[in-house]
C-alpha positions in Angstrom: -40.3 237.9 99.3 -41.2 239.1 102.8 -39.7 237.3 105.8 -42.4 234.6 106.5 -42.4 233.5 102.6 -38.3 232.9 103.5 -38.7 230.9 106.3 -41.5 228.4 104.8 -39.2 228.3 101.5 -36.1 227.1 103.6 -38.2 224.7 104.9 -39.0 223.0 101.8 -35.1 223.8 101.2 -34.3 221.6 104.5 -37.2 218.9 104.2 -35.7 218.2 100.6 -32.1 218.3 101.7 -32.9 215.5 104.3 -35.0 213.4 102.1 -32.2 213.2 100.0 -29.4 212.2 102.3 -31.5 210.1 104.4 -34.6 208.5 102.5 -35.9 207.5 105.6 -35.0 210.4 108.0 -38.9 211.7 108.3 -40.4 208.0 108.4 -38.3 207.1 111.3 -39.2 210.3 113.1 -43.3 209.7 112.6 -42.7 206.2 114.4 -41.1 207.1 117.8 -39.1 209.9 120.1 -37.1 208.1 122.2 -34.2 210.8 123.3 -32.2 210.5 126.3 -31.9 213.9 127.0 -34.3 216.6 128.3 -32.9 219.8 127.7 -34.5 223.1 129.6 -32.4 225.9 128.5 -32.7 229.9 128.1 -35.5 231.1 125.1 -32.7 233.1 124.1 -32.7 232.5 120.0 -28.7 232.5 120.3 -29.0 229.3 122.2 -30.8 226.0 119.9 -30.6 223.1 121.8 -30.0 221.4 118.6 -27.4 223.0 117.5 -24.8 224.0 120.2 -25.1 219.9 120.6 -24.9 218.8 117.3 -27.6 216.3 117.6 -30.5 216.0 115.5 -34.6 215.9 115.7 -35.7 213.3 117.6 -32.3 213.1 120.3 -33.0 215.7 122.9 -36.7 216.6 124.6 -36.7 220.5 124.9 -38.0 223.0 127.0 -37.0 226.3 126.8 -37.7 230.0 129.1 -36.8 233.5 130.3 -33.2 232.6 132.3 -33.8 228.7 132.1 -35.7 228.2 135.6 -37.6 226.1 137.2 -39.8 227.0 139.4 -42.1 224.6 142.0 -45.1 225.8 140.1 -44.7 226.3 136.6 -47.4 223.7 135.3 -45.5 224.0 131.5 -42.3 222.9 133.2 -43.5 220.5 135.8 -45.4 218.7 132.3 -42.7 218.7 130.2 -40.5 217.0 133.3 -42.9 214.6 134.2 -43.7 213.6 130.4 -39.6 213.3 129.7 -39.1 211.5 133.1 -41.9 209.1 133.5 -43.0 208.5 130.1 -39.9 208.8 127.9 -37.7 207.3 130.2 -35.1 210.1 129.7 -31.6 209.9 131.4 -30.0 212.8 131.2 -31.4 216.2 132.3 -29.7 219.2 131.5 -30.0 222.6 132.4 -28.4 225.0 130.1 -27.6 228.7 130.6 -25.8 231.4 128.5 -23.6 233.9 129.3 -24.8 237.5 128.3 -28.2 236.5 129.3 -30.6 239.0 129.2 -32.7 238.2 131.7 -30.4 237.7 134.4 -28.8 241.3 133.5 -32.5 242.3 133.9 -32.7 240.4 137.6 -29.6 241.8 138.4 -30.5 245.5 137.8 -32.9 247.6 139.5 -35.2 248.6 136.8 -38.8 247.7 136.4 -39.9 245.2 133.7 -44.1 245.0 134.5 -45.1 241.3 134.4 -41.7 240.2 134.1 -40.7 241.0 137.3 -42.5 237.8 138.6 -40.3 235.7 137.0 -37.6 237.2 137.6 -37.9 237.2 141.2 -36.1 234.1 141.9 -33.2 235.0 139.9 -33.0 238.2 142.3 -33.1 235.3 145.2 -30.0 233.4 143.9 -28.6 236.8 143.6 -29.4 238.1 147.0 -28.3 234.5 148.5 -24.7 234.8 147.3 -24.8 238.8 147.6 -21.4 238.5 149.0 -19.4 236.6 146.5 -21.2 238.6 144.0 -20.2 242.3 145.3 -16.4 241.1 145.9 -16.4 240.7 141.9 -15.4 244.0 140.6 -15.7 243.5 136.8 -19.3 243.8 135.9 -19.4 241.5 133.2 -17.5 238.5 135.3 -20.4 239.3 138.3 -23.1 238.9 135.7 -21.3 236.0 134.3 -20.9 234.3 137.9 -24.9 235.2 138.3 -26.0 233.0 135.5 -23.8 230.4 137.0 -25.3 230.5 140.5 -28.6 230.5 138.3 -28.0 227.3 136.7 -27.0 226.0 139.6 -30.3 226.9 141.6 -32.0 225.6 138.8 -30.3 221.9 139.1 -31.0 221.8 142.7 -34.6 223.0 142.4 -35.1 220.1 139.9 -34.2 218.1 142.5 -36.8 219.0 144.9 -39.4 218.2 142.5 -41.5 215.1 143.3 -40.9 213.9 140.1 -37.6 213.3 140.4 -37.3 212.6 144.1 -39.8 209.3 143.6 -37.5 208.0 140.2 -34.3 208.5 141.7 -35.6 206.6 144.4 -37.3 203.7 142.7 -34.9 203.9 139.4 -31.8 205.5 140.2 -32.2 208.0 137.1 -31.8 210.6 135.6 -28.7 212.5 136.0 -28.8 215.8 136.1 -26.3 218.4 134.6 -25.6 222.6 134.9 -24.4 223.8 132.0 -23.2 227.5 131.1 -22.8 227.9 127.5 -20.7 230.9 125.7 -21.8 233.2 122.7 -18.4 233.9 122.6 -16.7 231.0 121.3 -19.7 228.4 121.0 -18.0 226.4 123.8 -20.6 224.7 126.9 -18.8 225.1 130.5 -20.3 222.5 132.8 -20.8 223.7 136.3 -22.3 221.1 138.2 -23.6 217.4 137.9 -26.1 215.5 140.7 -27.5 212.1 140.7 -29.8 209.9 142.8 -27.0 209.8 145.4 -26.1 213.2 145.0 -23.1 212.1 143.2 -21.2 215.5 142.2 
């Protein structure tokens, strides 16, 4: 059995599994989505939205890249926002990073990824921004770990630059928007920051 024939079989495994504890589970998730979460996180494969949060399909609107930006013009973000926002009603937003994240270590290093580069770029801004802070930290691994939370930070303050959520904070007070870190180590999320329509923190 090669890898793709395991995958599709523990689907059928799954899909049967949840038909039998919940007879209804995949009706009720043809009718609707209504989550009240939109989750943009790292495309790390050590970090499912689903399950660092133990929620299940249907609970949490997800959008997932390199490092967990978002950046003025990324059309696939700037969608996914305004679809959660405007037509979901969403209202929670959070932004999740990972320690040990790979493409922060790359942002933080001088070596040359091609096309990547681009994207990281403004990881390499929050970095040169707090260049200070950063260069007192003497253990490597604690500066890297500080970097991806000055990322996710970034991250929750360029959300709220974006027009989509400047014009529903103004007119319905919503969503709330949280930083999160979370750890390979342990499994455990770290929140680092939380903003609101009044820049509640």
């Amino acid at each position: 059995m090669n890898i793709i024939e395991k995958i599709l079989l523990e689907n059928r495994a799954w899909a049967a599994e949840k038909t039998v504890d919940d007879p209804g589970f995949f009706k009720r998730l043809c009718e609707i989505q209504t989550p009240e979460f939109l989750w943009i996180g790292c495309s790390d494969s050590r970090v499912p939205a689903n399950e660092v949060t133990g929620t299940q399909p249907g609970e949490i609107f997800v959008h997932r890249n390199v490092a967990n930006l978002v950046v003025k013009d990324d059309l696939n973000l700037l969608t996914v926002l305004e679809y959660a926002v405007k037509y979901l009603k969403i209202k929670h937003i959070i932004v999740c990073g990972h320690y040990g994240c790979g493409g922060v270590a790359a942002a933080a290093s001088d070596e040359d990824f091609g096309l990547i580069n681009k994207w990281l770029k403004n990881i390499k801004e929050t970095k040169n921004y707090h260049s200070e802070e950063l260069e007192n930290i003497q253990d490597e691994r604690a500066r890297l770990n500080r970097l991806v939370e000055l990322n996710v930070i970034k991250q929750v303050k360029n959300l709220t630059k974006t027009k989509i959520i400047e014009e529903t904070w103004q007119s319905e007070q919503r969503p709330m928007i949280h930083g999160w870190v979370y750890s390979l180590d342990d499994g455990i999320i770290k929140p680092i920051i939380k903003m609101d329509y009044d820049f509640g923190a």
